[in-house]
N, C-alpha and C positions, 0 to 999 in steps of 0.2 A: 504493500500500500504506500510504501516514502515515494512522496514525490510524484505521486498520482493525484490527477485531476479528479475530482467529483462531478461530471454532467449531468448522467442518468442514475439510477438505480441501479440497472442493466450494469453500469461499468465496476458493480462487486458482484464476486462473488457469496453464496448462502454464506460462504467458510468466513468470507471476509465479514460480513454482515456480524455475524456472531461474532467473531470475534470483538471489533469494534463494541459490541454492545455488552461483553466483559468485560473491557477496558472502562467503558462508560460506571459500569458498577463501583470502579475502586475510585473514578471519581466523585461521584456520590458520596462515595465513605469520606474521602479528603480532596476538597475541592479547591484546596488555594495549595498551591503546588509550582514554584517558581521558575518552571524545565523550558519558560519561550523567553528568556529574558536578554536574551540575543537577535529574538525577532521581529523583524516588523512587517502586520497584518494590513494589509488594504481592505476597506468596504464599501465595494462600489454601486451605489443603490441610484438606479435611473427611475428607480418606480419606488412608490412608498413602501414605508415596512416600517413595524410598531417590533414586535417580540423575535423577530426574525434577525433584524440588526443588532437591537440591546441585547440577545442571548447571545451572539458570536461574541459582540464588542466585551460584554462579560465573562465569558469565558475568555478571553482571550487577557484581558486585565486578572485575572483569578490564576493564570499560568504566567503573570510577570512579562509579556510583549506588549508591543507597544502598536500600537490604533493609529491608521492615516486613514481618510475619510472622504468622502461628498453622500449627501442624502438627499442632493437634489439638482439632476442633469443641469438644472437651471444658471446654479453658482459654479458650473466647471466649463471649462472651454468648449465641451460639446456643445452650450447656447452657441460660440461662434461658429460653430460647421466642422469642430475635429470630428474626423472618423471613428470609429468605435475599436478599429485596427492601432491610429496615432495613441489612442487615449490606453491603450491596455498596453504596448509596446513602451508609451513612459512610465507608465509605473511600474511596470517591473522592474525598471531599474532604481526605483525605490522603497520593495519590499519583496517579501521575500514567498509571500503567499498572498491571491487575490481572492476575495469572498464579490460576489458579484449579483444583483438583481438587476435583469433591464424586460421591458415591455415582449421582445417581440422574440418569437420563438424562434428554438437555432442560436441565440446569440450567444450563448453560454458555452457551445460548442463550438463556436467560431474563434472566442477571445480565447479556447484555451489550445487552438491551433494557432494565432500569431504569438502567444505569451511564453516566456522564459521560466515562468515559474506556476506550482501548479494554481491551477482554477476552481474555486469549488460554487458551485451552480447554486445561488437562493431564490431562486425562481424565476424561469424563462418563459415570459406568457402563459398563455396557456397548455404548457409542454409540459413540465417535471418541476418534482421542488423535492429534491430527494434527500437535503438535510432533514423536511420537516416530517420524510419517510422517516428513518432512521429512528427519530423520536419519538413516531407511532409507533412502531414497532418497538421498541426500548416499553413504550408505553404499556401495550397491550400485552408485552411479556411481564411486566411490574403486577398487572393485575391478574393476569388469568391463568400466571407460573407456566406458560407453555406458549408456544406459537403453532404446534401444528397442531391439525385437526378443529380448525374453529369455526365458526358459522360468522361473515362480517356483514355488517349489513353496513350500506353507503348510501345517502339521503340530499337528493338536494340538485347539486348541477356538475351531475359527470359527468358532459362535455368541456366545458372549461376549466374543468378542476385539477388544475396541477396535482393538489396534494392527492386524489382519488388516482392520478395515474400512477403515481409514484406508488403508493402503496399498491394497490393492485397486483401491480407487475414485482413487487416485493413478496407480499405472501403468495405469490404463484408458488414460493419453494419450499410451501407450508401445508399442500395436502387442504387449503383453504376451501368452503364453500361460499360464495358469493351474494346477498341480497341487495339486490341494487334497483333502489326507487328512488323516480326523479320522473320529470313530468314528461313525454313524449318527445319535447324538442330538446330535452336536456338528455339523452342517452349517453352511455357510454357509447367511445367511437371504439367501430370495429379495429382501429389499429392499435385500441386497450385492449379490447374485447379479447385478440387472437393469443395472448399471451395465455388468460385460462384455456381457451380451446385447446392450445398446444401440449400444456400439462394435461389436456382430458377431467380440468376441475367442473364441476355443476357451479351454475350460475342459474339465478332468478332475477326475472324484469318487475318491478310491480309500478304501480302510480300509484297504492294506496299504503300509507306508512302503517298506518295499525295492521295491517294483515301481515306484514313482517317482523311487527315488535317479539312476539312469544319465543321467535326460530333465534334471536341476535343473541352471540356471547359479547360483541360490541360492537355498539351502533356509533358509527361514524359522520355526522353531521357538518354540513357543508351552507354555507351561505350562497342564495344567487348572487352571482357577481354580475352588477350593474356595469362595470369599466369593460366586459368583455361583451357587449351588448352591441351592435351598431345599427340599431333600430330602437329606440328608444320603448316605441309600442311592443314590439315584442317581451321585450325585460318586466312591463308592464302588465304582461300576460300570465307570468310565473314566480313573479316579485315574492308571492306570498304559498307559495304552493304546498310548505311544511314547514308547519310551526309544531315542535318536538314539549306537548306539556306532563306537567308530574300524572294528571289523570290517566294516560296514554300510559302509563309504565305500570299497572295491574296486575301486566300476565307475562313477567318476564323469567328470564334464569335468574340465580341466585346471588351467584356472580357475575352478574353484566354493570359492562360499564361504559358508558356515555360519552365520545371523545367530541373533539371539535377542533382544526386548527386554526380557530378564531384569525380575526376578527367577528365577533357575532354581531351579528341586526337583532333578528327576532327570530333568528327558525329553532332557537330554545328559548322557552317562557322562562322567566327565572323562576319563577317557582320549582325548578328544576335543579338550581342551583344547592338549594341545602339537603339533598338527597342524596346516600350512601351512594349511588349509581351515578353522581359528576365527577369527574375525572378533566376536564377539560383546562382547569387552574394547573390540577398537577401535570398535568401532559405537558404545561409552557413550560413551566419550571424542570424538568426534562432534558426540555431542551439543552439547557446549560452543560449538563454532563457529558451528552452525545458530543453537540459540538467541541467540548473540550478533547474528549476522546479521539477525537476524527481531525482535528489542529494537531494535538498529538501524534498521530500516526502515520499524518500525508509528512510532516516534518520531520519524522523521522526520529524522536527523541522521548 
């Protein structure tokens, strides 16, 4: 893994997976641990980011490196017309690892074919976001002591859902079975889709979230995203299509648990929130160890 890029999923393997999600454990045990204090972290965010940025920037301050920055394409020379090629070819000459968020998909596969150093992908479009994999999965192993054999249920808008692709194509190597409800025009896209077909996993379509609550070990809840919308009236039409409330969770397993990788709206009531079955606060806080584990590992140290 030193010195390897992060784009997809796809680019670990199961062995590496786990691994990394050992290493995330002794983080957790001791989380200030001074092993980057030689390094310096880039974070290149073209597109907003709330827990995504501050969990790297954290972890990475928690391992003793040091933070170079823009959180907004606006304040860096790409407002003047640098190339996205100019703009990752200088900074690597001043750091030593790039963390990277930009809009448009591809791009995070692109910067880590012109870059010197590696690249690790915090969300390309609507393509991958395979840190905030990592973390689900760290997640879902936290709570249900297992990753294979579970029943996921995914809710919400699995065509532009990075985080739904990402995971997906993760627990393919998990003997996973699949509920995936999302309104008609939000499907998962056949070029997710073939990843369970390939493994020969069972998958389920629904449009009705209550007929899949009873089958979930965890329900994985997703916000529509209005920014990937380009018809306004459309977004308009499924804005509201699952709102996830405490009544809705009556007939569940014993152990299930509620993830979300927030930003939320409304598709969880809060009334959801003070329920043994939310998981979604500690699923952020998660984050922190993974990423540290995975700075850790791509560095070599």
């Amino acid at each position: 893994m030193k010195s390897k890029s992060l784009i997809s999923i796809s680019d670990f393997s199961k062995e590496e997976i786990l691994q990394l999600l050992d290493r995330a454990k002794e983080f957790e045990k001791e989380p200030i641990q001074r092993i980057l204090e030689n390094y310096v972290i880039a974070t290149l965010f073209f597109e907003p980011s709330t827990r995504t940025r501050l969990s790297f920037e954290s972890a990475v301050s928690r391992l003793g490196g040091k933070i170079i920055s823009f959180t907004d394409s606006m304040t860096s020379s790409v407002q003047k017309g640098e190339s996205l090629k100019d703009t990752i070819k200088t900074v690597c000459s001043y750091s030593d690892l790039i963390v990277m968020r930009h809009p448009r998909e591809g791009s995070a596969r692109f910067a880590s074919e012109v870059a010197s150093v590696p690249v690790i992908n915090a969300g390309d479009g609507a393509n991958q976001h395979p840190t905030q994999c990592l973390l689900d999965l760290y997640s879902i192993f936290k709570t249900q002591k297992r990753l294979d054999d579970l029943n996921i249920m995914m809710v919400g808008d699995l065509k532009y859902g990075r985080t739904v692709h990402s995971l997906v194509i993760a627990m393919c190597h998990f003997n996973t079975t699949f509920h995936l409800v999302s309104p008609t025009e939000l499907k998962l896209p056949g070029s997710v889709k073939v990843h369970i077909k390939d493994k020969n996993l069972k998958y389920y379509q629904y449009t009705d979230i209550v007929e899949a609550i009873p089958k979930a070990d965890i329900i994985y809840m997703t916000r529509i995203q209005k920014e990937r919308f380009s018809d306004p009236i459309e977004y308009e039409k499924v804005k509201n299509s699952y709102i996830l409330t405490a009544e809705m969770l009556y007939t569940i397993k014993p152990d299930m648990k509620v993830l979300h990788p927030l930003p939320r709206i409304n598709e969880i009531s809060e009334d959801v929130d003070e329920l043994p079955q939310a998981y979604y606060f500690n699923q952020a806080i998660n984050g922190i160890y993974v990423r540290q584990a995975l700075l850790a590992n791509i560095l070599g140290v």
